[in-house]
MARKE-62733 format. One record per residue (C-alpha): residue number from 1; residue in one letter; chain; x, y, z. Coordinates in steps of 0.25 Angstrom, whole numbers. Example, Ala and Ser with C-alpha at 12.3 -4.5 7.8 and 13.67 -1.06 7.14 Angstrom:
@n=1&res=A&chain=A&east=49&north=-18&up=31 .
@n=2&res=S&chain=A&east=55&north=-4&up=29 .
***
This chain:
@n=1&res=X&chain=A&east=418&north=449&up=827 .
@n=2&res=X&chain=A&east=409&north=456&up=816 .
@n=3&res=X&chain=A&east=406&north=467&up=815 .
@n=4&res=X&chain=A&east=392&north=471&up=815 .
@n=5&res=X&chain=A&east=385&north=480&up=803 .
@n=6&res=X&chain=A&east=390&north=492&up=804 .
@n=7&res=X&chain=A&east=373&north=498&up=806 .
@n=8&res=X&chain=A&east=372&north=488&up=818 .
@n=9&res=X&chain=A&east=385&north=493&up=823 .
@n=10&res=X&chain=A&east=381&north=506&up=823 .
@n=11&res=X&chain=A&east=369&north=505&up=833 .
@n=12&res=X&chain=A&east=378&north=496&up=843 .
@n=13&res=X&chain=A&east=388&north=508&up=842 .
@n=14&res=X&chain=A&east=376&north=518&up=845 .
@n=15&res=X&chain=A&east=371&north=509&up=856 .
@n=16&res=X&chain=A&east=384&north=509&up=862 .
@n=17&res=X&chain=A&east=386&north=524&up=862 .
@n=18&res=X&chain=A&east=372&north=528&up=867 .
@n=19&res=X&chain=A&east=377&north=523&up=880 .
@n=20&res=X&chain=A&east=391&north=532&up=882 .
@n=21&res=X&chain=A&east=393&north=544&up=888 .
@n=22&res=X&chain=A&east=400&north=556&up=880 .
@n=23&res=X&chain=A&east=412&north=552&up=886 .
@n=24&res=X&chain=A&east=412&north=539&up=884 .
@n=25&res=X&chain=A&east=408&north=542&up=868 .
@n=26&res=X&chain=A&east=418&north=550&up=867 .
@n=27&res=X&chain=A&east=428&north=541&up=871 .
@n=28&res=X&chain=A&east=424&north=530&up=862 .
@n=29&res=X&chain=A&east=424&north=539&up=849 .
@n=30&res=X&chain=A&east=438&north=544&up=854 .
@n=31&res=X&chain=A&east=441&north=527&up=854 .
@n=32&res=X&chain=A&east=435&north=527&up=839 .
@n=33&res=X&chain=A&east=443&north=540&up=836 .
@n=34&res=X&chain=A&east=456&north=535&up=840 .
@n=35&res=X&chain=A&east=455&north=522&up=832 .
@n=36&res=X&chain=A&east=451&north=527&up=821 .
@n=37&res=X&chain=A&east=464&north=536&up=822 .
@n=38&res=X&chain=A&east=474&north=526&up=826 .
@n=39&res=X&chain=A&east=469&north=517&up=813 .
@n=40&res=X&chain=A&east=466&north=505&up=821 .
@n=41&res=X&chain=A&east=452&north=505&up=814 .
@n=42&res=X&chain=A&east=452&north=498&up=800 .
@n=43&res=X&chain=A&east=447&north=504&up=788 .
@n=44&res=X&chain=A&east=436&north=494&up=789 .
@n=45&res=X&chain=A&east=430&north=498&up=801 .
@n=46&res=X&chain=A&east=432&north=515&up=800 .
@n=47&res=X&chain=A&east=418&north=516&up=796 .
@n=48&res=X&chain=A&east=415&north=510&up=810 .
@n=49&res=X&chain=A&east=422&north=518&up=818 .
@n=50&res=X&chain=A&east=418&north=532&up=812 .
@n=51&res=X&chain=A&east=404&north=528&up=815 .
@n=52&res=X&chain=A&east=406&north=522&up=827 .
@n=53&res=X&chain=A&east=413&north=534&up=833 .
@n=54&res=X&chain=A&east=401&north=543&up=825 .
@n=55&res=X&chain=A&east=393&north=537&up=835 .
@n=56&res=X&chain=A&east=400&north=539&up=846 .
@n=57&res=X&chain=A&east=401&north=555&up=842 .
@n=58&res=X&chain=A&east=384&north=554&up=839 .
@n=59&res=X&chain=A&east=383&north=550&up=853 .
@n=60&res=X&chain=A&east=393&north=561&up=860 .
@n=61&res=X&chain=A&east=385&north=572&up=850 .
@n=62&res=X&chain=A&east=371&north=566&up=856 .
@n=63&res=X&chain=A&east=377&north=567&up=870 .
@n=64&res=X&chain=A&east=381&north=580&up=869 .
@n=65&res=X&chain=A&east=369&north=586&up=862 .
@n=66&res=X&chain=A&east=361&north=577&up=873 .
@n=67&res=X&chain=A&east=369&north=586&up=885 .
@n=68&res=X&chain=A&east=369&north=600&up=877 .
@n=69&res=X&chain=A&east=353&north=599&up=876 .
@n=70&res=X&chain=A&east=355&north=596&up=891 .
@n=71&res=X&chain=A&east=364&north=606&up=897 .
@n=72&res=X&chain=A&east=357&north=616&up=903 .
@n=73&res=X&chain=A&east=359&north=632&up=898 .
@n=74&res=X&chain=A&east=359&north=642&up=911 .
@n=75&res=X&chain=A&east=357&north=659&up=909 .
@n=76&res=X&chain=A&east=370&north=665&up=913 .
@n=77&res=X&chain=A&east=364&north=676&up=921 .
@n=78&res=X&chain=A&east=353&north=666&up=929 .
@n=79&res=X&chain=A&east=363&north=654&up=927 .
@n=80&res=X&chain=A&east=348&north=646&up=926 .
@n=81&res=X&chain=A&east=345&north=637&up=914 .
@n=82&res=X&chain=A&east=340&north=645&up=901 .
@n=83&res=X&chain=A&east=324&north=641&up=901 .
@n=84&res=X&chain=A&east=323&north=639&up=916 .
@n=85&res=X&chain=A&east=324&north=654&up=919 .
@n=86&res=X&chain=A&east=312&north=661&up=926 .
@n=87&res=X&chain=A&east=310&north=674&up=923 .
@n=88&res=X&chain=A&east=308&north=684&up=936 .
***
């Protein structure tokens, strides 16, 4: 099987992580993470695997800033979200 340029590689590997969840993210960068640690990854192919889990890490960051801008803020004292408060 060859291996296709590592530029071309490197959309398949954004496609593939567009549609993961955090978790599931997370889970394949742990993957990458414990080959790269156990050296079953040749020297050959470390530049790979380092973007390849870069990618996977690009798309948790995005995720998460996605759900920070989403999360809603309340008041302490009114306990309704900040910007959505009336004034009396």
């Amino acid at each position: 099987m060859t291996t296709p340029p590592l530029t071309e590689q490197i959309k398949i590997w954004r496609e593939e992580a567009e549609v993961l969840t955090y978790e599931e993210s997370l889970v394949a960068l742990d993957l990458l993470l414990t080959e790269l640690q156990n050296d079953n990854v040749p020297m050959a192919e470390l530049q790979r695997h380092h973007l390849h889990g870069q990618i996977y890490l690009e798309h948790c960051e995005a995720l998460l800033n996605t759900m920070e801008a989403n999360v809603v803020q309340l008041d302490p004292e009114t306990l309704t979200p900040i910007g959505e408060q009336t004034n009396a």
